[in-house]
DRENKOL-513725 format. One record per residue (C-alpha): residue in one letter; x, y, z negated. Coordinates in Angstrom, 3 decimals. Example, Ala and Ser with C-alpha at 12.3 -4.5 7.8 and 13.67 -1.06 7.14 Angstrom:
REM residues 2
[atom "a" [12.300 -4.500 -7.800]]
[atom "s" [13.670 -1.060 -7.140]]
REM end
This chain:
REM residues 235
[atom "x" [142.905 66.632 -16.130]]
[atom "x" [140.761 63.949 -17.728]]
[atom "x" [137.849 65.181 -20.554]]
[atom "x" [139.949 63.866 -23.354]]
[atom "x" [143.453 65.284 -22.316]]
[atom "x" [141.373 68.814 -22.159]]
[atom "x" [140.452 67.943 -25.812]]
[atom "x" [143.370 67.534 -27.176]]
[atom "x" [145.484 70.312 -25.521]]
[atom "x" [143.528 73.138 -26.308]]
[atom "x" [144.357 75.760 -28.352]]
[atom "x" [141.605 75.061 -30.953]]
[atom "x" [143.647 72.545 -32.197]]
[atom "x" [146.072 75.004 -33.380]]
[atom "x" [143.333 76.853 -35.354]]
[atom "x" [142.208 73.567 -36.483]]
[atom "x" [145.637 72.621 -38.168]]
[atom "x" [145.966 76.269 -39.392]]
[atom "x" [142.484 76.056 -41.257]]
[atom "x" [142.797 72.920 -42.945]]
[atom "x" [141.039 70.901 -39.885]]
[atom "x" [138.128 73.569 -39.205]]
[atom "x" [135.667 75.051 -41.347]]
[atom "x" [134.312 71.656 -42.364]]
[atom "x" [130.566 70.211 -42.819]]
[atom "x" [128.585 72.273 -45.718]]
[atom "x" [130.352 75.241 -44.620]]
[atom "x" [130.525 79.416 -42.647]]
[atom "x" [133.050 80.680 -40.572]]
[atom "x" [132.466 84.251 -39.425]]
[atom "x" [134.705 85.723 -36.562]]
[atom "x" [134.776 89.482 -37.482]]
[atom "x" [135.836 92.770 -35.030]]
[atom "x" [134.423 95.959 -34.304]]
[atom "x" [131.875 96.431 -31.442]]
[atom "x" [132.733 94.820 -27.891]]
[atom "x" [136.008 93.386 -29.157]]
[atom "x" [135.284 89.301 -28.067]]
[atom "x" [132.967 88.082 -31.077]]
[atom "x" [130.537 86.541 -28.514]]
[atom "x" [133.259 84.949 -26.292]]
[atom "x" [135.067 83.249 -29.277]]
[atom "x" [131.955 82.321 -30.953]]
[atom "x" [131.022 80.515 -27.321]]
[atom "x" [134.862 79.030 -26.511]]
[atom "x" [134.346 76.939 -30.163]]
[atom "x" [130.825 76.177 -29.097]]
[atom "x" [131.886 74.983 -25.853]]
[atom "x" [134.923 73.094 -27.564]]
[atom "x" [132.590 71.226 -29.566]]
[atom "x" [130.453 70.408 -26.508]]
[atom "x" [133.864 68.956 -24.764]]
[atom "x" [133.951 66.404 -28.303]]
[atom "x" [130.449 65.209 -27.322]]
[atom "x" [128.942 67.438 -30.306]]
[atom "x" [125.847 69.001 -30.508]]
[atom "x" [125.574 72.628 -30.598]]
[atom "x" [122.404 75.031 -31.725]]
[atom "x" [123.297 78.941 -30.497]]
[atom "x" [121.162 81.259 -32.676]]
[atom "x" [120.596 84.728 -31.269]]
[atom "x" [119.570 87.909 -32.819]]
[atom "x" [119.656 89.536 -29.181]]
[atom "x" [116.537 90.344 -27.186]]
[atom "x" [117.611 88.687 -24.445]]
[atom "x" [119.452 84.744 -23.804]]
[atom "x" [120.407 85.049 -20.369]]
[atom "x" [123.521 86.235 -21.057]]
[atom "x" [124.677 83.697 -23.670]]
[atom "x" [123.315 81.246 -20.601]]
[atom "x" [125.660 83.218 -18.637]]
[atom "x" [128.837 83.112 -21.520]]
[atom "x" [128.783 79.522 -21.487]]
[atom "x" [128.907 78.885 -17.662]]
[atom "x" [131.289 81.621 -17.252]]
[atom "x" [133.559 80.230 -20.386]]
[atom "x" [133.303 76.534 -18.656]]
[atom "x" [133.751 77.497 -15.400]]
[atom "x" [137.098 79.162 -16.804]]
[atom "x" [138.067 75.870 -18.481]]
[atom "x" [137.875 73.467 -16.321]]
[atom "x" [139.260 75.594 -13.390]]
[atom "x" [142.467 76.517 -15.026]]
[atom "x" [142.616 72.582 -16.223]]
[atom "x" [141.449 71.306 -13.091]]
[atom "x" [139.021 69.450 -15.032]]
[atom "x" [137.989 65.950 -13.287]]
[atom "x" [134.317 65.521 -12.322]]
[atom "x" [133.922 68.781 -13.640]]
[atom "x" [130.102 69.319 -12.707]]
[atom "x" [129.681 65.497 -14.383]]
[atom "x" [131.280 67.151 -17.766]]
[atom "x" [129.021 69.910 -17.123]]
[atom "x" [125.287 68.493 -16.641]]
[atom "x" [126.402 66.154 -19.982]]
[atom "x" [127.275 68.555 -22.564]]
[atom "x" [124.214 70.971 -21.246]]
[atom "x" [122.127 68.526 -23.037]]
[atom "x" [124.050 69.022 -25.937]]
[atom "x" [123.562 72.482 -26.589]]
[atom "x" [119.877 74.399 -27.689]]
[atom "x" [119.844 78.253 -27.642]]
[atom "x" [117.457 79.673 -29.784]]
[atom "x" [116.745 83.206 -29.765]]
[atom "x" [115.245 85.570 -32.966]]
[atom "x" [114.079 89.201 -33.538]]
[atom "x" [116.203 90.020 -36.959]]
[atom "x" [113.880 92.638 -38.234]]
[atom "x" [110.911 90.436 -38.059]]
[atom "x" [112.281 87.098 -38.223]]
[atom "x" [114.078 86.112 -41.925]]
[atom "x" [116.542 83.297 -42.545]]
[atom "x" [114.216 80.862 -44.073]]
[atom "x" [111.827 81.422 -41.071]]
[atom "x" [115.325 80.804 -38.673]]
[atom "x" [116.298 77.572 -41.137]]
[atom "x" [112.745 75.705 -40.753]]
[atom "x" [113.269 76.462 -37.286]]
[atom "x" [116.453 74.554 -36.457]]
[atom "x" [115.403 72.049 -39.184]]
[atom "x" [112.836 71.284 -37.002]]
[atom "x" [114.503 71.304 -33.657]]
[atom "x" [116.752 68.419 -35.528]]
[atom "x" [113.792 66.165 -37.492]]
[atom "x" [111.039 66.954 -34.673]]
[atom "x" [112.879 66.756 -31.829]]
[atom "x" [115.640 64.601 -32.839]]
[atom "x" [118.644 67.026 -31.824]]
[atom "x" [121.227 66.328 -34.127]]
[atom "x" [123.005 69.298 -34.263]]
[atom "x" [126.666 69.195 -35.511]]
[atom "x" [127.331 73.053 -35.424]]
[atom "x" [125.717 76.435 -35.516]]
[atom "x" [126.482 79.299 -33.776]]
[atom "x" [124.729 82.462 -35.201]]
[atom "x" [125.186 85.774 -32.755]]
[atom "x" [124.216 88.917 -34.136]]
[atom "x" [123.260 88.204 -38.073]]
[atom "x" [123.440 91.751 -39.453]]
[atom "x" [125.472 91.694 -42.582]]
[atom "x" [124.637 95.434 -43.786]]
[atom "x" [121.156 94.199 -43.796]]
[atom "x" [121.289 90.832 -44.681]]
[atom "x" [122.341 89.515 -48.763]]
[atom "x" [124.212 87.157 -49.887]]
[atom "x" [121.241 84.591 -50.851]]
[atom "x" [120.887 84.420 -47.117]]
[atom "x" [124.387 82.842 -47.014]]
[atom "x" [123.923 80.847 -49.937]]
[atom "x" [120.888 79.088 -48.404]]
[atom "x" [122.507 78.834 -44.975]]
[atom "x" [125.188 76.779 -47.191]]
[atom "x" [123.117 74.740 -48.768]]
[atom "x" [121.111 74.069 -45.280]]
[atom "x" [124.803 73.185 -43.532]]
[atom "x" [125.388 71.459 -46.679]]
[atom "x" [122.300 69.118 -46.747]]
[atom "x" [122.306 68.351 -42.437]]
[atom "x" [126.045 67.951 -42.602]]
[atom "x" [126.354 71.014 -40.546]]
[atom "x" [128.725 73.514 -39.934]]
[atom "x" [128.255 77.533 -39.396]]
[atom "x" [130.016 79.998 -37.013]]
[atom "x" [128.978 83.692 -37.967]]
[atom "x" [129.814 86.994 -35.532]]
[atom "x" [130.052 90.246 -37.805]]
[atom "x" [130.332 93.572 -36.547]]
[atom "x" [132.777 95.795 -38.340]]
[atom "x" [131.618 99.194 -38.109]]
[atom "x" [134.077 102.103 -36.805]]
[atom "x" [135.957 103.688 -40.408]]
[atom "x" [136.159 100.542 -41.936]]
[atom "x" [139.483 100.331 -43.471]]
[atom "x" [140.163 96.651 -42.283]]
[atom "x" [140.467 98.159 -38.711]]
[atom "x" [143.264 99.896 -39.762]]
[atom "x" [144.990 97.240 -42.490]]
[atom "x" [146.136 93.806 -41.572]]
[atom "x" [145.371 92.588 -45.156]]
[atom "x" [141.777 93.944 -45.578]]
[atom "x" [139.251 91.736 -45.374]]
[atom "x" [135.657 93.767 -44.039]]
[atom "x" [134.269 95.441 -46.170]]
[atom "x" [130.508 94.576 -45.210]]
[atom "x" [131.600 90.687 -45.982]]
[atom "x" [132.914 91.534 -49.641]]
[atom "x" [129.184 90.162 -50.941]]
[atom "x" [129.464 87.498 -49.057]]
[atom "x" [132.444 85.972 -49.490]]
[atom "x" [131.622 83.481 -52.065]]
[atom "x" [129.925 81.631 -49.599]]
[atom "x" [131.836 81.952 -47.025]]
[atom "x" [134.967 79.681 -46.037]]
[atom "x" [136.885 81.094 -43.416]]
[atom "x" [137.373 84.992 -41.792]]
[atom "x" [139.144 85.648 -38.773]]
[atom "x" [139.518 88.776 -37.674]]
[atom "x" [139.871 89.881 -33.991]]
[atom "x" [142.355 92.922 -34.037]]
[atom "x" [143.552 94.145 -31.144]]
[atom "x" [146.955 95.471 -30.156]]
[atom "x" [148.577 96.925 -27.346]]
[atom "x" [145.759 95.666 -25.141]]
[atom "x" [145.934 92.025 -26.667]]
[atom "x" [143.379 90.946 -29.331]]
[atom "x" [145.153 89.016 -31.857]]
[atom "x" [143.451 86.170 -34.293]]
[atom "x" [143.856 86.953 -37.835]]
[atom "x" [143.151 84.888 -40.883]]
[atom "x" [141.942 86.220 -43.802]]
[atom "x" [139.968 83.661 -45.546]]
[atom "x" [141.199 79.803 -45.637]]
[atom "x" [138.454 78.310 -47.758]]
[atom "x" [139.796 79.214 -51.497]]
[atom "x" [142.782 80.964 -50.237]]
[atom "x" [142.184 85.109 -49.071]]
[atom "x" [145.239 86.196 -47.374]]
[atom "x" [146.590 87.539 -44.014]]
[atom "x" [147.763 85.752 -41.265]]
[atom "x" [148.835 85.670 -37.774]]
[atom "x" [146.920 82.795 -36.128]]
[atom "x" [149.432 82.912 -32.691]]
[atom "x" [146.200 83.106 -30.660]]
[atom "x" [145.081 85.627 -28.798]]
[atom "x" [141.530 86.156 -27.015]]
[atom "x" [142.613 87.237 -23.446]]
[atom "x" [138.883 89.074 -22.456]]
[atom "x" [139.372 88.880 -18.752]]
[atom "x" [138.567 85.328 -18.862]]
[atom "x" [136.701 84.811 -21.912]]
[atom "x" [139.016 82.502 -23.617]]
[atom "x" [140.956 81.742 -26.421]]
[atom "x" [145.032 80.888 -25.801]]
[atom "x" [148.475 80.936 -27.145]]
[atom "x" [149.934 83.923 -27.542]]
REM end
């Protein structure tokens, strides 16, 4: 399968059409799910989907350690183009590599306007210019919702757009609901556009939307996260 036919078949096009075309320039997405769930894949699988588009991608980390994101995206496109049979695969590869930036931050020492001038940089200095933002491991509980509103107003002025993970903690009564949004992004959602939620059930994890831009309500995406391969699919 040619590049472009891998584009257009995947099954990020169906979340596209469901959310209005994607989370759009200016704006946050956050994939929510309790602990070990498949925020990490999911966030990669639209990173790497944006890579296929010839998109640039900055990862932000809050983990101590990058190998493994290193080691989520070659897994994740090893995956794709294997079960595509992806032409000049390791051609496809070595490009969009050059597309993508990981950077990695300590959360308890390192604030968002710190993490901001940072990729602001990376895209005046060194002339990466970024079209989406991955952020692994922002802690809600700890963050506030000024955080969010300046990470708007940053995607808003570069034209960039903002993928979120959130950990929902064990007890919170969205775990248990399909029409409660988490209740550690109540704060936040005025500056936020979209929520999925991972939920699973009966051993699959199911995409749920929550949050389409103005619209908060609850709905079965038809995608499912399958976690022995790290990817995203049709139910």
């Amino acid at each position: 399968m040619l590049k472009k036919e891998l584009i257009e078949r995947s099954p990020l096009r169906i979340l596209e059409k469901s959310i209005h075309g994607g989370v759009g320039k200016g704006n946050i997405g956050v994939i929510a799910s309790k602990k070990g769930v498949g925020k990490t894949a999911c966030l990669v699988h639209l990173a790497t989907d944006q890579l296929f588009q010839g998109k640039h991608v900055i990862h932000v980390s809050f983990s101590n350690d990058t190998k493994h994101i290193i080691s989520w995206y070659e897994d994740i496109f090893q995956e794709i183009s294997k079960r595509r049979e992806l032409e000049h695969a390791m051609e496809v590869h070595n490009e969009i590599i050059h597309n993508r930036v990981i950077m990695n931050f300590n959360f308890s020492t390192r604030r968002i306007p710190e993490v901001l001038e940072r990729i602001e940089s990376m895209i005046s200095q060194a002339n990466f210019k970024a079209d989406c933002v991955v952020v692994d491991g922002y802690n809600f509980p700890e963050g506030n919702v000024n955080e969010l509103k300046e990470i708007r107003e940053f995607a808003n002025k570069h034209g960039l757009e903002f993928w979120f993970s959130a950990t929902v903690p064990e007890g919170d009564k969205s775990l248990l609901s399909e029409h409660v949004t988490p209740e550690i992004l109540t704060n936040y959602l005025s500056e936020i556009a979209i929520v999925i939620m991972l939920k699973p059930i009966d051993g699959i994890i199911h995409l749920r939307l929550l949050k389409d831009h103005d619209q908060a309500y609850d709905e079965d995406l038809h995608l499912k996260l399958d976690p022995k391969i790290l990817l995203i699919s049709r139910e």
